[in-house]
C-alpha positions as CSV (number, residue, x, y, z in Angstrom):
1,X,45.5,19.2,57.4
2,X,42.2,17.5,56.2
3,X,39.6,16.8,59.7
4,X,38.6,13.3,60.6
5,X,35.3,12.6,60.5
6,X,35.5,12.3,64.1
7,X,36.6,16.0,64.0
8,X,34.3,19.1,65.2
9,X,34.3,20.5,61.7
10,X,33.4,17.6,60.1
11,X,30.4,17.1,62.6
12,X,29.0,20.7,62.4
13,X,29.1,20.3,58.7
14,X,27.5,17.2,58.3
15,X,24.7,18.4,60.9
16,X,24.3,21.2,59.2
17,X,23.9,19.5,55.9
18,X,21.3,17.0,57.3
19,X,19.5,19.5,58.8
20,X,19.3,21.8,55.9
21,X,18.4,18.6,53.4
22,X,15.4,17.8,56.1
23,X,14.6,21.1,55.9
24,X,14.0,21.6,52.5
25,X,12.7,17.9,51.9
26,X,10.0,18.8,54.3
27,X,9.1,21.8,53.1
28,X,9.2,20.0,49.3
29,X,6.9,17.3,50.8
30,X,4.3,19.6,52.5
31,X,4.5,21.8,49.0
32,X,3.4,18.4,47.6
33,X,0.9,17.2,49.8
34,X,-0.5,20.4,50.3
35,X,-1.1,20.8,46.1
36,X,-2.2,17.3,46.0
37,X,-4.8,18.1,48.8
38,X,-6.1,21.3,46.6
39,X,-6.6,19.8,43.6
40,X,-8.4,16.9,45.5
41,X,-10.8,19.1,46.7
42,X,-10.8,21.2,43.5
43,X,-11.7,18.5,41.2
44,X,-14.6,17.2,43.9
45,X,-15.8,20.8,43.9
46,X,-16.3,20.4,40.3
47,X,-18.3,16.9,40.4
48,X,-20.3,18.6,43.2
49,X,-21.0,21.9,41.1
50,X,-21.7,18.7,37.8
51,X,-24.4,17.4,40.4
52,X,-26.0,20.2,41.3
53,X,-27.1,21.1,37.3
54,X,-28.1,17.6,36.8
55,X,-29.8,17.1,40.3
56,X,-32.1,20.2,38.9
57,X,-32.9,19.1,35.7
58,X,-33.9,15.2,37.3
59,X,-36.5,17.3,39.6
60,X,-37.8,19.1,36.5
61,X,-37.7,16.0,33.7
62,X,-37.1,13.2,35.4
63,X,-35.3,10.1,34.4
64,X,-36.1,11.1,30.6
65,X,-34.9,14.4,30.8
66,X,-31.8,14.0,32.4
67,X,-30.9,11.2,29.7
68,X,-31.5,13.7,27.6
69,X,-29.1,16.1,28.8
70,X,-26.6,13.7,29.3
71,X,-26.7,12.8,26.0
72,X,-26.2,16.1,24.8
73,X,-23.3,17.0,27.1
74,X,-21.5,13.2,25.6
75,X,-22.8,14.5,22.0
76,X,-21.3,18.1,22.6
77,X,-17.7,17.2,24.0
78,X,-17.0,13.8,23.8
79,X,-13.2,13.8,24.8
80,X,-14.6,15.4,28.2
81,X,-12.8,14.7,31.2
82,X,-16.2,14.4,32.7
83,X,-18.0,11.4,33.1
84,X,-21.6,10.9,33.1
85,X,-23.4,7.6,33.4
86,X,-27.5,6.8,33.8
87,X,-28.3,3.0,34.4
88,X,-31.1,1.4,35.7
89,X,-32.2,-0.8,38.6
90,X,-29.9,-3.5,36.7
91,X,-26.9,-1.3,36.0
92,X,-27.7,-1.4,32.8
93,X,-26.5,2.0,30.9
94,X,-29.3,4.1,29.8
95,X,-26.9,7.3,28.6
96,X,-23.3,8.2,29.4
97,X,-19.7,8.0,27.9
98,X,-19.1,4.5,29.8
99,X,-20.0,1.3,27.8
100,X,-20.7,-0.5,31.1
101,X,-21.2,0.6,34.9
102,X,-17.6,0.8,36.7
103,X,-18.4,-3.1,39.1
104,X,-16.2,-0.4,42.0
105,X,-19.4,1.5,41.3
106,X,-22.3,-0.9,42.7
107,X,-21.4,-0.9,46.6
108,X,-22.4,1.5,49.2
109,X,-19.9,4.3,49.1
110,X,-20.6,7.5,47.5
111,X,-17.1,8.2,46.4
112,X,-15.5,5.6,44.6
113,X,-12.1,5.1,42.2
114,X,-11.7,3.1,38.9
115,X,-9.4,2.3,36.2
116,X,-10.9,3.8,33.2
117,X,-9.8,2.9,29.6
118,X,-10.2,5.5,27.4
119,X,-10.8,5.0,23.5
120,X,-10.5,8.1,22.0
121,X,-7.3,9.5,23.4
122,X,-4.1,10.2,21.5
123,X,-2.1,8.0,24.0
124,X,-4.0,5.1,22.6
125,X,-5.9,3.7,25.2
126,X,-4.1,4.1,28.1
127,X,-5.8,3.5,31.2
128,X,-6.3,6.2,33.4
129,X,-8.3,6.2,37.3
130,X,-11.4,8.1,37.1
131,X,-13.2,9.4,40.4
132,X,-16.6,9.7,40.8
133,X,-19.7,10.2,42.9
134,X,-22.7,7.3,43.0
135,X,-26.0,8.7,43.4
136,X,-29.2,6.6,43.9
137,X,-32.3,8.2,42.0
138,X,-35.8,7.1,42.6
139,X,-37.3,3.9,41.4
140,X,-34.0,2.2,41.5
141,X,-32.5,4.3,39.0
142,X,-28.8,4.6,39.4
143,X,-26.3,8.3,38.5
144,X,-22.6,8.5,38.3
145,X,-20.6,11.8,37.7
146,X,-17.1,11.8,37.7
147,X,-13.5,13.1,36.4
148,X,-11.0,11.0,34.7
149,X,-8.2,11.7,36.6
150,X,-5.2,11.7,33.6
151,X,-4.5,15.5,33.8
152,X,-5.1,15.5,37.9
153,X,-2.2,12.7,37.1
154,X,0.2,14.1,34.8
155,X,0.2,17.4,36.9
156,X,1.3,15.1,40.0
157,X,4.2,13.5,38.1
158,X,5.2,16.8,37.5
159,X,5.0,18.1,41.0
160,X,6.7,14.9,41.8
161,X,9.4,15.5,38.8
162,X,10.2,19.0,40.5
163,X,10.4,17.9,44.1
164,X,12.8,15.5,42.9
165,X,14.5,17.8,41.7
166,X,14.2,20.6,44.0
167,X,15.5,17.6,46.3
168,X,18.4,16.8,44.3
169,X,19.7,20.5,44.1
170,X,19.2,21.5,48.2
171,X,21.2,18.4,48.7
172,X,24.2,19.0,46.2
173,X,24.0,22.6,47.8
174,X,23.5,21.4,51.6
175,X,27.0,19.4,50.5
176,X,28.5,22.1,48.8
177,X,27.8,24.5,51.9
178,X,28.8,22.1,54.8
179,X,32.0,21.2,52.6
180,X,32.7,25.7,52.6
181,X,31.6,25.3,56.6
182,X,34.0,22.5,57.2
183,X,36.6,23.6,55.9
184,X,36.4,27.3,56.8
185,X,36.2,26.2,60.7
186,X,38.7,23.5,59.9
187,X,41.1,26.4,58.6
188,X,40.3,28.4,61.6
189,X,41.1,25.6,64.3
190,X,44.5,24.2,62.8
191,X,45.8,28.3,62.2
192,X,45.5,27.8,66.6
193,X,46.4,24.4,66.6
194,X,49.6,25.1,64.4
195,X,50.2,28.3,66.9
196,X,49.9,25.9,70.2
197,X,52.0,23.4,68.2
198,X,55.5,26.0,68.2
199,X,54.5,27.5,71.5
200,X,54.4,24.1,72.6
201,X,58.0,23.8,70.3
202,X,59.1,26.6,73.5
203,X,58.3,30.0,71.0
204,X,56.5,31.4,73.7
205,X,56.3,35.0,71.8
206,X,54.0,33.5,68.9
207,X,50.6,34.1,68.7
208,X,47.7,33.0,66.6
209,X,46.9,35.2,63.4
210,X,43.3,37.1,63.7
211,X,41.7,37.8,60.2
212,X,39.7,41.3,61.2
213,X,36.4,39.6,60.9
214,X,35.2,40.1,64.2
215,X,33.2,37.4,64.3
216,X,33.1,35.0,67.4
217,X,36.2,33.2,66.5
218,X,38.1,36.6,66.1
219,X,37.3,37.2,70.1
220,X,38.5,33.6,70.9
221,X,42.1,34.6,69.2
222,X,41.8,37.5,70.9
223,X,41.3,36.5,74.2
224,X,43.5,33.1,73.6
225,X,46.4,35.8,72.6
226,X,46.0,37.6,76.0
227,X,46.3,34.7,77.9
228,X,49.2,33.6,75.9
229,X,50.9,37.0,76.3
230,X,49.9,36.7,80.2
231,X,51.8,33.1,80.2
232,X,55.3,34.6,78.4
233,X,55.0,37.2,81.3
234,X,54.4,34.6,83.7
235,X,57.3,32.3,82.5
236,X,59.7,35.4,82.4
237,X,59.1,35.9,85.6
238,X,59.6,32.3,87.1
239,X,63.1,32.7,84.8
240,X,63.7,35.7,86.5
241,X,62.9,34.6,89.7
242,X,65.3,31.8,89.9
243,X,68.1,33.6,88.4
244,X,67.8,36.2,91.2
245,X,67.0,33.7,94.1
246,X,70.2,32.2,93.3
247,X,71.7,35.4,93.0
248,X,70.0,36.9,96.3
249,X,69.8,34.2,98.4
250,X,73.4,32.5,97.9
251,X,75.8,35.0,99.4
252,X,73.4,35.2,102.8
253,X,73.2,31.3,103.0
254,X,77.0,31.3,102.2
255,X,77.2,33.4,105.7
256,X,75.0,32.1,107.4
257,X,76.6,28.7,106.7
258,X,80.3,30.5,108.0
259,X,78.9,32.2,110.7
260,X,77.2,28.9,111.8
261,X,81.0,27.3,111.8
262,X,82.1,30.1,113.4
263,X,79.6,30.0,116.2
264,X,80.4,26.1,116.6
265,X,84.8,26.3,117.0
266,X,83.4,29.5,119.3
267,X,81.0,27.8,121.1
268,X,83.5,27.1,124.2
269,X,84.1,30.8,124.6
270,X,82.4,33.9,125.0
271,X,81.1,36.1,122.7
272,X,79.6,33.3,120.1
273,X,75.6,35.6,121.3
274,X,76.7,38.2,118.7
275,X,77.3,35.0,115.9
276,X,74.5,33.7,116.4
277,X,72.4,36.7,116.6
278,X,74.1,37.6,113.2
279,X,73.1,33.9,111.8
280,X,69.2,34.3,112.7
281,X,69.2,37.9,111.2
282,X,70.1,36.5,107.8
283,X,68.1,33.6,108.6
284,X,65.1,35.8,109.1
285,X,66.0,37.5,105.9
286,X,65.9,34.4,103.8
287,X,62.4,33.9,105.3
288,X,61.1,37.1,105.1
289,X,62.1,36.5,101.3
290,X,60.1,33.2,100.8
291,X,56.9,34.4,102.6
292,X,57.2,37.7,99.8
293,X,57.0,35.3,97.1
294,X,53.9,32.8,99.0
295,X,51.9,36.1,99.2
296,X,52.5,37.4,95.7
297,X,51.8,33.7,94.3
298,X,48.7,34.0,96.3
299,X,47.4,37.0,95.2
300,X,48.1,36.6,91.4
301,X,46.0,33.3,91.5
302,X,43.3,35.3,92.7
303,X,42.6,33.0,95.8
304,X,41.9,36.3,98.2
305,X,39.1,37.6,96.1
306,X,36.8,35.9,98.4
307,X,37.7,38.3,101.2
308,X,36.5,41.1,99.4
309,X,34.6,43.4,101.5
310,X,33.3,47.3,101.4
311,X,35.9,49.1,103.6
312,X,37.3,52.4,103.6
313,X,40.5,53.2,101.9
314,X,41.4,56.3,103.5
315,X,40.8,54.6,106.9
316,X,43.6,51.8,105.7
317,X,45.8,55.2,104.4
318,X,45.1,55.9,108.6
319,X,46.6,52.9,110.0
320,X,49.4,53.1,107.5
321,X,50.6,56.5,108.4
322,X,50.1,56.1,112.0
323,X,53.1,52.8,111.6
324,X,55.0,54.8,109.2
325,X,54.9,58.4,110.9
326,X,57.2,57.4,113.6
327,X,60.1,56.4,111.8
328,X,59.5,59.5,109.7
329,X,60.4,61.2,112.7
330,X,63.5,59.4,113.7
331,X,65.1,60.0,110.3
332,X,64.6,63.6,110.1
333,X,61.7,62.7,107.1
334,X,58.6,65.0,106.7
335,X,55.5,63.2,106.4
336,X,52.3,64.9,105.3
337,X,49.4,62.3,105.3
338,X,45.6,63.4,104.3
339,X,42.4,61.6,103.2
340,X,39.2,61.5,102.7
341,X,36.1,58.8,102.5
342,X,37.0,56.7,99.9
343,X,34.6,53.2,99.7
344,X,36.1,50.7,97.8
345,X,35.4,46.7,97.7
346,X,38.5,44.8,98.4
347,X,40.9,43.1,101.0
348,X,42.2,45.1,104.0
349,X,45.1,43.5,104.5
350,X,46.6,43.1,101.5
351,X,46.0,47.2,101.0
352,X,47.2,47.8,104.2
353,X,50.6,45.7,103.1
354,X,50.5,47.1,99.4
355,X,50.6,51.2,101.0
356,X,53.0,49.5,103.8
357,X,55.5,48.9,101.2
358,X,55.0,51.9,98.9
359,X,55.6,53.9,102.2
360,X,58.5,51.6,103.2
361,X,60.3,52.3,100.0
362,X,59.8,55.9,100.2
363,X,61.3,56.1,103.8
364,X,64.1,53.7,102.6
365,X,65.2,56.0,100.0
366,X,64.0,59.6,100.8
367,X,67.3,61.0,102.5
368,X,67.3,62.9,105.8
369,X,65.7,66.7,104.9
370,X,63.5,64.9,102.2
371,X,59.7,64.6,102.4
372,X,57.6,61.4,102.1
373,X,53.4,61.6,101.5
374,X,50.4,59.2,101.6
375,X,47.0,60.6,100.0
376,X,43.7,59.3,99.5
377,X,41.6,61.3,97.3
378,X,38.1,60.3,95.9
379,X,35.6,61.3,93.0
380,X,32.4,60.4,91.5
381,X,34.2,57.0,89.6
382,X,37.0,56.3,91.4
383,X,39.5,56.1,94.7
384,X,43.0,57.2,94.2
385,X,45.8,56.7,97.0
386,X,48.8,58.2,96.1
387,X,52.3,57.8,97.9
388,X,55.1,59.8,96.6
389,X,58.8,61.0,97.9
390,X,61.8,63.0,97.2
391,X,64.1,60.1,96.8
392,X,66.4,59.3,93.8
393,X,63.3,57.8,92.0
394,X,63.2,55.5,89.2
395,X,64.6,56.1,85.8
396,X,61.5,55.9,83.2
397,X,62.8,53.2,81.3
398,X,63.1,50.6,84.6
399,X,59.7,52.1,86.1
400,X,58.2,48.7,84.3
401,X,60.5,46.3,85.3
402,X,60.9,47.5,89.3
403,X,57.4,45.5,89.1
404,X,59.0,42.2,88.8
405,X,60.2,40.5,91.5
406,X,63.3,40.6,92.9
407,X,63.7,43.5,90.3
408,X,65.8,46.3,91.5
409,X,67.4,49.4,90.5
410,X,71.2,48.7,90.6
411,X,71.8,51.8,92.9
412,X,69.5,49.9,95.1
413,X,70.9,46.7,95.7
414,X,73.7,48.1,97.9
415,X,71.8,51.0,99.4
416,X,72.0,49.9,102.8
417,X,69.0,51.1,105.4
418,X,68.2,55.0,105.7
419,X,68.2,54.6,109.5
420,X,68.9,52.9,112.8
421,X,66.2,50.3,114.3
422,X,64.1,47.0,113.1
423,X,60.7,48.7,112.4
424,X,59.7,49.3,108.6
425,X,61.9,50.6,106.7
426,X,65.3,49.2,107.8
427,X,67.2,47.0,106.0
428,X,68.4,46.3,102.1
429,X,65.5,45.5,99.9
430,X,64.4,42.4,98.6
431,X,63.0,43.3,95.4
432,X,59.8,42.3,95.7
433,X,57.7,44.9,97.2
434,X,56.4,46.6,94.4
435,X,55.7,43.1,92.8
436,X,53.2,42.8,95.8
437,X,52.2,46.4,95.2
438,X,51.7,45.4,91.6
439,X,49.7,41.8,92.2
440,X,47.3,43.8,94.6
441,X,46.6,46.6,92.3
442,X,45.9,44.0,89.5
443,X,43.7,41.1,91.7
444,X,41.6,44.9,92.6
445,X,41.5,45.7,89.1
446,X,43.1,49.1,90.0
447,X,45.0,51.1,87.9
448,X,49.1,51.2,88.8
449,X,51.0,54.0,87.3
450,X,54.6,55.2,88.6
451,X,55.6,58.6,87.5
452,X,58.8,61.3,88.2
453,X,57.8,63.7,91.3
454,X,60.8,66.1,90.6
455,X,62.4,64.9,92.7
456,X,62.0,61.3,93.8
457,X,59.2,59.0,92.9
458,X,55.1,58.9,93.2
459,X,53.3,55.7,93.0
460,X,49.4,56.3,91.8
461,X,46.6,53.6,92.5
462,X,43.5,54.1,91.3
463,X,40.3,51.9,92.2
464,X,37.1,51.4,91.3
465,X,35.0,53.1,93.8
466,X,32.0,51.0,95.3
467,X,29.0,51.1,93.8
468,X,29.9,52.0,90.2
């Protein structure tokens, strides 16, 4: 597709092409001027040097003797560029190669120019402009010496001949080059436009071709291809998330809505407490569902970032363990907890929630006997938490997925609570506390691995420590 001239391209290539043909027509023009100016002062130097030897011989023979030697210089070379002219009080010539005293010649000015028509030329005659210095000798006496200025002219035609040219040739090459610029950013922009155009078309998995340049334009594609992976991952996910909200959140609104019948046609007898404590319990559910998915939206838009603060990790792994330990207890679990300083920047609550759930799944799924852990460790670069257990774990190929929400393990959708009681812990899943897990770890920038701890599963965070 061939740019408008409305288009970028076009407009960088025609600036450029000004500015390059300015460029080089000033530098042409100073080149000009600046020759012109030397051989100015050049030729002047020259009448000056002229004056000087004849200025010497008036002191030492007068009027008579410089006749003399300005008939011998006209005798000697009389196709001289020079010019040399002696007239008296009258202007009348006394010696020279003029026949008559230049009339732009008898004012005031030393320096004066004249159309000079020469005799003895092989042009014929032509008429050239002479320049020449008027000198008033004593007694009235008048002395001109001069250049005629036909070679100081056909050497500026020349100059003039080449800056024409060199003019002629930047500009065919300033078009030439701006044509190669426009169309090799024109080329570049419509290989993205043509990618946005079928990603547009809904071929999210496309992405725009990179040449290996590494130029600027190399890093656009780059980045431009990260976002656009990021925005198929995105759109997966909202896919996936209303195929499983229908999924999840249809059977408990289905009994909630029969429970709610039931507790109406049971509402004149007794016994309709237990219906309707059964109704708010899936009720809660649904909405413990819904505020899951406000947080994670939340934290993937980054929106919490501005609660960053310096805090201690290992003092969040505290407060964790402390809620958790407790319901270790009461299901026959053993707990080992440890940790040391670890200074991170970030947002308190949202780690305290992120080792919450790690630690709620691992009491969820660790079996009576089993053992559960929470450590904080810290070096020279970074903070580590890690929370592992002796649970079924997570078969490597769905360690990925149980990142997405409402993604879970098929074992795991009827695993029903571990233990008696409210507290953390209790309860079927949701699905979506490792994609909370995973949105904190990224809006940190930490590092989220999940690997096999033979038995059972451990979940590895790594941060950033402060400072570094």
């Amino acid at each position: 597709m061939i740019p408008s001239a409305r288009s970028i391209a076009w407009r960088i290539a025609a600036g450029y092409a000004v500015l390059f043909g300015a460029s080089v027509l000033a530098l042409l023009v100073f080149i000009y001027v600046s020759t012109d100016g030397f051989m100015t002062r050049q030729m002047e130097a020259v009448i000056e040097a002229e004056v000087q030897g004849l200025a010497e011989r008036y002191r030492i023979g007068g009027v008579r003797g410089l006749r003399n030697l300005l008939r011998e210089r006209v005798a000697r070379n009389p196709a001289s560029s020079s010019i040399y002219l002696l007239a008296d009080p009258g202007f009348r010539v006394l010696a020279g190669n003029l026949t008559d005293w230049p009339r732009a010649a008898r004012g005031a000015d030393p320096w004066v120019e004249f159309e000079l028509r020469t005799t003895d030329d092989a042009d014929g005659g032509a008429v050239h402009r002479a320049r020449a210095r008027h000198f008033q000798l004593r007694r009235g006496y008048h002395l001109l010496v001069g250049r005629n200025l036909r070679d100081y002219e056909a050497m500026r035609s020349a100059i003039l001949r080449t800056v024409a040219w060199g003019v002629g040739v930047a500009g065919l090459l300033a078009i030439a080059i701006a044509w190669w610029l426009r169309r090799s950013l024109a080329t570049r922009i419509e290989s993205i436009n043509r990618t946005a155009r079928r990603i547009m078309d809904g071929e999210l998995s496309e992405r725009i071709e990179s040449r290996g340049s590494g130029d600027e334009f190399d890093d656009l594609v780059a980045n431009l291809n990260a976002m656009l992976a990021r925005i198929e991952t995105l759109m997966d996910d909202v896919r996936r998330v209303s195929d499983n909200v229908a999924h999840d959140l249809r059977t408990p609104l289905g009994r909630l809505r029969t429970r709610l019948e039931e507790l109406r046609d049971a509402s004149r007898e007794s016994g309709s407490a237990s219906l309707a404590e059964a109704a708010l319990h899936d009720a809660d559910q649904m909405l413990t569902t819904f505020n899951a998915l406000l947080r994670i939206a939340r934290v993937e838009t980054r929106q919490r970032r501005h609660a960053f603060e310096p805090l201690d990790l290992a003092t969040v792994g505290d407060d964790v363990a402390d809620l958790y330990a407790p319901v270790a207890e009461s299901r026959g679990i053993t707990f080992r907890h440890s940790g040391i300083a670890a200074p991170i920047e970030g947002d308190a609550d949202l780690l305290f929630q992120s080792l919450a759930n790690l630690l709620d799944n691992a009491m969820k799924y660790t079996p009576a006997g089993g053992a559960a852990t929470l450590h904080v460790t810290s070096d020279d670069g970074s903070v580590t938490a890690v929370v592992a257990d002796s649970g079924p774990g997570v078969p490597p190929e769905e360690r990925e997925a149980v990142l997405r929400r409402f993604y879970r393990v098929e074992s795991a959708r009827s695993t029903p609570s571990n233990g008696p009681g409210n507290g953390p812990g209790s309860g079927p899943g949701s699905g979506l506390g490792l994609s909370l897990v995973a949105a904190v770890a990224q809006l940190h920038e930490a590092e989220l691995t999940l690997e096999d701890n033979a038995p059972g599963l451990m979940v590895r965070m790594r941060f950033r420590r402060a400072g570094q």
